[in-house]
N, C-alpha and C positions, 0 to 999 in steps of 0.2 A: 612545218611543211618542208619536205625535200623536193627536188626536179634533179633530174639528170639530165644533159645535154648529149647526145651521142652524133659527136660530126663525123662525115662520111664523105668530106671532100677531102683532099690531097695537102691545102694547110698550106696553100700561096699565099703570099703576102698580101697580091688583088685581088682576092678571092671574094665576093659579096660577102659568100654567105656569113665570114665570121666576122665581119663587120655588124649584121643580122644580132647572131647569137651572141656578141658581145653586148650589143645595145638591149638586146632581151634578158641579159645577163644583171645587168644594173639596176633595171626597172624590179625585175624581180627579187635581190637584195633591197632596194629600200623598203617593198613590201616585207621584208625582215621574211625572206624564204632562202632555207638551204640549198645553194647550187653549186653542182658539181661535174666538170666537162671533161667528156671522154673524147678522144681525139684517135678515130678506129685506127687511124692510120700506124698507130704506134703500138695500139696490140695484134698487128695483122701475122704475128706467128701465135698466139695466144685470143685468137678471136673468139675460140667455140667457149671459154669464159665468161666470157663479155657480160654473156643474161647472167649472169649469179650477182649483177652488181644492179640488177632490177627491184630483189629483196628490199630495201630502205625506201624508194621511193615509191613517194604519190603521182609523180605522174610523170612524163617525159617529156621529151622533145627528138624528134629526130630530124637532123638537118644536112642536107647534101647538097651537091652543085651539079647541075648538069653544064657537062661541057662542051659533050658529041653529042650523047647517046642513052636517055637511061639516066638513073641513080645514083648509079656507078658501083663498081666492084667492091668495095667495103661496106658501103650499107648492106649491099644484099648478103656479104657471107654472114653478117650481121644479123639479121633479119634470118637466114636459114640455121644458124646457131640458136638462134630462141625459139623458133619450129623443132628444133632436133631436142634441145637443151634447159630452155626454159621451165621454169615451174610456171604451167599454163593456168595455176587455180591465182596465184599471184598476176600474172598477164592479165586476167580477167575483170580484176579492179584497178585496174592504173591506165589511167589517163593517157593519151598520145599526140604532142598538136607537131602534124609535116613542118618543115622551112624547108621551101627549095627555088634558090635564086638558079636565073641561067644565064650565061655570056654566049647561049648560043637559043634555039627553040627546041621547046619540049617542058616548060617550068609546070604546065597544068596536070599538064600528064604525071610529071613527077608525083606529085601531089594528091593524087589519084592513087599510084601505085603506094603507098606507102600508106594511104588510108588502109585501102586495102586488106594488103597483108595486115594492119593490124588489127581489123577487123576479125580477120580467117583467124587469126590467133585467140581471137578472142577478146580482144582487150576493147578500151573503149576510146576512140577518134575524137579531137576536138578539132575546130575548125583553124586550118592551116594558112599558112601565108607563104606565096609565091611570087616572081616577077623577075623580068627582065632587065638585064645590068650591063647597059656600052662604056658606060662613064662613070667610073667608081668613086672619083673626086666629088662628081655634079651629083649622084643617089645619094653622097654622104651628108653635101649641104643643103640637100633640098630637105626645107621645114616639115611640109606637107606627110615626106614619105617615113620622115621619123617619128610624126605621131600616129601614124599608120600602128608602126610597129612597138610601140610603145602598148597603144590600146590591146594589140593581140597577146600581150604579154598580161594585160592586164583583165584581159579576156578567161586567159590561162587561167589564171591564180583564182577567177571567180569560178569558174565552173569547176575549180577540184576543192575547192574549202566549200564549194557550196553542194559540193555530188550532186550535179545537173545529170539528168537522164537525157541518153538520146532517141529518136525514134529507132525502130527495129530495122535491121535492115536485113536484105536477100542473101546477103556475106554470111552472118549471121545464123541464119537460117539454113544455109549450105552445110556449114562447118555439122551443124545441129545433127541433120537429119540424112544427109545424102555426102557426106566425105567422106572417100574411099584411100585416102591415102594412106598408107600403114607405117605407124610410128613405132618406138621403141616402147613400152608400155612399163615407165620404171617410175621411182618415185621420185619425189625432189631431191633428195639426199644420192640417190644412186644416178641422175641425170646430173648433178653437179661433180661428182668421182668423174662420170666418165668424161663427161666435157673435156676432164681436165689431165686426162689419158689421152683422148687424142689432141691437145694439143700440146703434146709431149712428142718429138719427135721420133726419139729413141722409142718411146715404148710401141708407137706406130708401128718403126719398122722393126722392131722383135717380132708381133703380131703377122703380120705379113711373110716372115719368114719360118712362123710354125705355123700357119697356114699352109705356106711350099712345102714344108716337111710330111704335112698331114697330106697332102698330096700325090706327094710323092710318095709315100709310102701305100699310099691305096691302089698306086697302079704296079706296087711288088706285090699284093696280095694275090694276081693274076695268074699266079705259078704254081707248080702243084707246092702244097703246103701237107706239114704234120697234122692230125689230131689235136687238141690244145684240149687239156683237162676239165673239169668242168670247176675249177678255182674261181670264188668272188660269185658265181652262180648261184649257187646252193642259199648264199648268206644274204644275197639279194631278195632271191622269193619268199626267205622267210620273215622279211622286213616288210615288205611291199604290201603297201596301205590302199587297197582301192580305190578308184573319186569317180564319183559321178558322172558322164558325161565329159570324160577327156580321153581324150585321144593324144599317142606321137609318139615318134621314135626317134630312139638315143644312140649315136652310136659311139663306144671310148677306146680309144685308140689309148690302151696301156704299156709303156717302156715294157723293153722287152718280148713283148707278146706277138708273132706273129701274124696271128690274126684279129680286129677288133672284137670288142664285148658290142654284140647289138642289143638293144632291150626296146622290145616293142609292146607300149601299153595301148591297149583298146578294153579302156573302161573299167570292166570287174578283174581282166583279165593280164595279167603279164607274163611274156615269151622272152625268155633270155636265153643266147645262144651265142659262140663264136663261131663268124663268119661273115657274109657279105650282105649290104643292103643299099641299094637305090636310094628309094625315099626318103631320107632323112631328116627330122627338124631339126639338130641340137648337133654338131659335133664336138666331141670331150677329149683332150689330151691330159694326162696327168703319169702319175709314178703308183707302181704298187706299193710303195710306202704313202704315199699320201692317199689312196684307195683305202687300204688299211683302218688309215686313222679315222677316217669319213665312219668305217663301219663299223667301229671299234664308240664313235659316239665325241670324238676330241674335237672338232671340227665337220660344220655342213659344206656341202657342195658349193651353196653363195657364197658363203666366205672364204674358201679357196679361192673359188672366182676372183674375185673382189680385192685378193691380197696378190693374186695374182702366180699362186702359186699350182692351180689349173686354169691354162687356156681352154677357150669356146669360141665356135663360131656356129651362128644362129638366133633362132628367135630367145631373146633375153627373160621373157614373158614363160614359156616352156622351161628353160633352162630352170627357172625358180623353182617349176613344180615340182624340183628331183627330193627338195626336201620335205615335202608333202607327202608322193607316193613311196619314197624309203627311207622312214624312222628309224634310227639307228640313237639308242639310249645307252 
């Protein structure tokens, strides 16, 4: 059995909490279980990573301090990193028990939030331990409070070697049937790439600056322009694979080319044209040498992507279908 520890306090010397997770730390080694503590503090330019280190373990821990206010800033980017990043089918079997000491009031609350969230993610809540800490000498010697925390360690270990079920709950049930929130729709593999793009500073701000360029070159379209030939046209519609019931539109913004390549699929049918469009799901920068090779059959559309050698901004979900509706062999 593995546990991961993920602390999300600041890593004071009086800090309860890692007094907490040290003594939880122990109990759970002589039960001969593998643990491992992550200290978010330390990947806080590398946080959106963090869930790819979820894979090994049966079940977690997550432990913070409130000091003002809240959880505080590195659990939650923590917590929204595994929302954005995680493999949520893996979320969904691994264990969660809260620790959240406080040197000030809010410890209940904490504990609450953090069920919570990992509920909405899916995964499954064990019951947490919290409390309030004036005197960090007198919490450490007090007998009483240590086999408190002893027992919830050993609480831990029983209900994940034992796969205890818990009741259902309204969280649950949210996530289920009425969450609207819109995610990135990728697979494990391609949410742990990208994770690991944006916490890569540089490649950020590349991104962001051919963003400005794609930008900025849409507001020079505004002027009178040439005719642009009908190149990459012709070899598009004769590629173009109907589907079912999908709709959206493309627009590639290709080196050199004055005006963009729009392609708008509705269903049986696709309109490709240079020139202007509004609505658009999917924006495409690349080279007519790399357009080429895409249609030539050396290389798909995702794996440009994905190497990095055409940018995209848009639904990542639509982007995928380009190699669907145009087969190039």
């Amino acid at each position: 059995m593995k546990i991961n520890i993920y602390y999300g306090g600041r890593g004071l010397l009086d800090d309860p909490t890692l007094y907490v997770v040290n003594k939880i730390s122990e109990v759970l080694q002589e039960l001969r279980v593998s643990v491992e503590r992550f200290n978010i503090y330390e990947y806080k330019n590398t946080i959106s990573t963090l869930p790819q280190t979820l894979k090994e373990a049966d079940g977690i821990i997550l432990a913070t301090t409130v000091e003002w206010l809240g959880i505080g800033g590195y659990m939650q980017q923590f917590l929204d990193s595994c929302w954005l990043y995680g493999d949520k089918e893996k979320i969904s079997a691994t264990y969660m028990q809260p620790i959240v000491m406080s040197t000030t009031y809010g410890e209940r609350e904490g504990v609450l939030t953090l069920e919570n969230a990992w509920e909405i993610l899916g995964g499954q809540p064990c019951s947490g331990l919290c409390g309030y800490v004036d005197d960090l000498v007198a919490f450490e010697m007090n007998r009483d409070y240590n086999l408190i925390i002893e027992k919830k360690a050993e609480n831990l270990y029983r209900t994940i070697s034992q796969k205890m079920k818990s009741m259902p709950t309204s969280n649950q049930a949210m996530t289920k049937t009425v969450q609207r929130t819109k995610q990135l729709e990728l697979t494990p593999q391609e949410s742990e790439q990208l994770s690991k793009y944006v916490a890569n500073d540089n490649y950020v701000k590349k991104q962001k600056e051919d963003i400005e360029e794609l930008a900025n070159m849409f507001k020079g379209l505004l002027g009178d322009m040439k005719e642009e030939d009908n190149e990459y046209i012709t070899n598009l519609q004769s590629h173009f694979v109907p589907q079912s019931d999908f709709a959206a539109n493309y627009l590639f913004m290709i080196d050199g080319k004055e005006k963009p390549l729009v392609v708008e699929v509705q269903k049986e049918e696709a309109t490709i044209y240079y020139g202007e469009k509004e609505e658009i799901d999917v924006f495409v920068k690349l080279t007519p040498a790399l357009l080429e090779n895409i249609m030539k059959g050396q290389i798909t559309f995702q794996r440009a992507f994905m190497t990095g050698e055409m940018t995209a901004k848009g639904n990542f979900k639509t982007l995928r279908m380009l190699d669907n509706i145009f087969i190039f062999e």
